[in-house]
N, C-alpha and C positions, 0 to 999 in steps of 0.2 A: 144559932151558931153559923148557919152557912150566910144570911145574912151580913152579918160582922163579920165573915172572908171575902164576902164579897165587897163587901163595904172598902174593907182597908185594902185588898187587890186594887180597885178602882182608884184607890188614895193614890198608893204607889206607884200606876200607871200614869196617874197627872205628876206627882212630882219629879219622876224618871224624864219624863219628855218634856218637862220646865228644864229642866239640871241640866240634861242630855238631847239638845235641838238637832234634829237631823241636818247633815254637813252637806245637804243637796237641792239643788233650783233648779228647776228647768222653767223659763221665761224668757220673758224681753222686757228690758228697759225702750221705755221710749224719752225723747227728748221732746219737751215742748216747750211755746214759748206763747208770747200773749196773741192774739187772733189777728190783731192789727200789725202783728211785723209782717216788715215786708219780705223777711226771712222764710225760704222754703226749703233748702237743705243745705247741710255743713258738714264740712268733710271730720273726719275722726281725728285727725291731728288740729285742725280747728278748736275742738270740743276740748279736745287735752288742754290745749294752750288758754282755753280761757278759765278752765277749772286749775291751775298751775296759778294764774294768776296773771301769766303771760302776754295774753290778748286782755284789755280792758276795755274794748271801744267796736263797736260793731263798724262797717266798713262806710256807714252814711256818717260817722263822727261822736257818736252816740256813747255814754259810759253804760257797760252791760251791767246788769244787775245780777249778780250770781247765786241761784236757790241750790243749798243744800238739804240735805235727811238730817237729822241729829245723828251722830256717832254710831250709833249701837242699832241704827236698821240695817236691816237685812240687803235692799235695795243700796243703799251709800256702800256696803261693805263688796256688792259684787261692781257698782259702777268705779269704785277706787282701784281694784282688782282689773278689772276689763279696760278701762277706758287710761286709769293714772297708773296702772302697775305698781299701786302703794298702799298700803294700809288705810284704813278709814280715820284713823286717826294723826295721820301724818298731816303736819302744817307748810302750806308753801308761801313764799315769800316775793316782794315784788323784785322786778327785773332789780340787779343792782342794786338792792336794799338789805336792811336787816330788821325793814316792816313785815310785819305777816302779811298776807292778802286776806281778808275777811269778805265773807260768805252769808247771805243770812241762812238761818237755818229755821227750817222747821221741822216738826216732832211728827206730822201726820200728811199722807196721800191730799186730804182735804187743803191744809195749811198749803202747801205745794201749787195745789191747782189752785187756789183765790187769791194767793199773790201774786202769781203771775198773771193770773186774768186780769189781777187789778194794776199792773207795773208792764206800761208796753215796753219797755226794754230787759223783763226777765229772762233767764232762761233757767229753765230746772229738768229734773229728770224723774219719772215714773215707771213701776213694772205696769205691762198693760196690764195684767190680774188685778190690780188695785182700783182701775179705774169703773165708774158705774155706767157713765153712759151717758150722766145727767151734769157732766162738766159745762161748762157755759165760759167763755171767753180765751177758750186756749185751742192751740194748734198742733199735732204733732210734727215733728219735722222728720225729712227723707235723712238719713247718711249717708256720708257720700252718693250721692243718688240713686238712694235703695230705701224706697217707704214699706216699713214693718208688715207684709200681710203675710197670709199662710204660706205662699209659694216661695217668697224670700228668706223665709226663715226653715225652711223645708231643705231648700237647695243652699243653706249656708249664707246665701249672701249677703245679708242682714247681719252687722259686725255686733250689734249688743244683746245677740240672742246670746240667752246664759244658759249654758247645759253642764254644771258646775259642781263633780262629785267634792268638793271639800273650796266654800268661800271664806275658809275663814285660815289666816294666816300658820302655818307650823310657827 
């Protein structure tokens, strides 16, 4: 008998916390790009304007490659939130068009980081918790010239540090 309580306690303990995902991140997104740009930091209104759709061309004349999350991660819904002030699923459109801007998107941290190692004009974004160590052809970049370490994200000044009691929209 105590078995079989503990059994279905455990059940309901994973289904509660599948149903019911806690509403909190404390991280950093980092922004990275493929190894060989010659990009080493971008300001935060940069960043907005090329995920908007805004900026297409990096500043040597270059069409950007823009890596997204799929919809429903965690990581796209706090960089939407923090960076776009929009929902993860909001679509943007090109300057003076009624084209959407498109995105490629990937489903995984891995997908993310091999595209853009493999596309010198990517850029995408990652929480450092995701990363292993054993990434191979990517760089992360400074914001507005503030590279992500303990002391910058300590003292605030690292803008994609997430400290986020509720990422998910009322």
């Amino acid at each position: 008998m105590v078995f079989i309580v503990r059994k279905y306690t455990l059940l309901f303990v994973l289904l509660f916390s599948l149903l019911f995902p806690a509403n909190g991140y404390a991280g950093e997104i980092l922004i990275i790009v493929n190894k060989n740009s010659p990009l080493e930091d971008i300001s935060f209104t940069q960043l907005s304007k090329i995920y908007r759709g805004k900026n297409l061309e990096w500043d040597r004349g270059e069409r950007i490659v823009v890596v997204n999350r799929d919809v429903r991660s965690d990581v796209r819904r706090a960089f939407y939130k923090k960076v776009l002030k929009s929902r993860p699923t909001q679509k943007f459109f090109l300057s003076r068009s009624p084209i959407p801007f498109r995105t490629i998107v990937q489903k995984s941290i891995l997908g993310v980081t091999r595209f853009v190692a493999s596309e010198k004009n990517a850029i995408g974004y990652v929480y450092f918790s995701e990363l292993t160590g054993d990434e191979r052809g990517i760089k992360i970049l400074k914001v507005d010239g503030v590279i992500p370490n303990k002391a910058s994200i300590e003292n605030g000044m690292y803008k994609l540090s997430i400290i986020d009691s509720n990422l998910y929209w009322e």
